[in-house]
C-alpha positions, -999 to +999 in steps of 0.1 A: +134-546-193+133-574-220+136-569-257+098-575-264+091-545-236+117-527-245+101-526-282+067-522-272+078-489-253+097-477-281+066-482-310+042-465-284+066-436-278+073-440-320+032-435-324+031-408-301+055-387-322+092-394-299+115-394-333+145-402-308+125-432-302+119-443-340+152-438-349+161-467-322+135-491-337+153-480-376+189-485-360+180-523-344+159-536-373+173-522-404+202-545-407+175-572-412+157-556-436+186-545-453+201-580-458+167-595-473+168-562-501+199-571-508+192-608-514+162-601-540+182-567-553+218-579-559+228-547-562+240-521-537+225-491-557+191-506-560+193-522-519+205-482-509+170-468-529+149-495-514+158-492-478+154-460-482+122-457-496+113-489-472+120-462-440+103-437-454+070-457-456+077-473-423+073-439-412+044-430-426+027-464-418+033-463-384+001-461-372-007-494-388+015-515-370-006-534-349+022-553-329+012-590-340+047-594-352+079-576-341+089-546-355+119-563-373+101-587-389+074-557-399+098-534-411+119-565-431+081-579-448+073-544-458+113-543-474+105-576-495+071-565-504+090-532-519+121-553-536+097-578-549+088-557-580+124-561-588+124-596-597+101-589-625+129-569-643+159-601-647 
C-alpha cells in the first residue's frame, strides 16, 4: 500500500471515529509540524503549548480536512497559522 493510500485509509478510519487510527496520522506528521512551531516560537515552552493546542484542534477539525493536501502539510499549515500570533509579541 503506498503512503498516499495508506493516509487516505487512516483519515477515513480518523473521520469515522478509529482513535488508534488518528493517533498514527499525529505520530507521522507531528515532527513536521513541530519543527516549523519551533522555527516562529524559539522557544521550547511556547513550541510544547502550541503543538499541543495545534492537536487538539486538529482533532476537532477533522471533519474539515478535505484531502487537497496531505495530512502533514494540513496539520503543519494549521501549526503556523496558530504560532503566527507569536511574532507579533518580539
Amino acid at each position: 500500500m503506498s503512503t498516499n493510500t495508506l493516509e487516505r485509509v487512516l483519515v477515513a478510519e480518523s473521520k469515522a471515529g478509529d482513535l488508534a487510527a488518528f493517533t498514527e496520522l499525529i505520530r507521522r506528521s507531528t515532527p513536521s509540524a513541530l519543527r516549523s512551531i519551533r522555527a516562529i516560537a524559539r522557544n521550547a515552552a511556547d513550541a510544547e503549548d502550541l503543538i499541543r493546542d495545534t492537536l487538539v484542534n486538529a482533532l476537532k477539525e477533522l471533519g474539515s480536512f478535505d484531502q487537497r493536501s496531505t495530512f502533514t502539510t494540513w496539520l503543519t499549515s494549521n501549526a503556523v497559522n496558530n504560532a503566527l500570533p507569536l511574532l507579533n509579541f518580539r
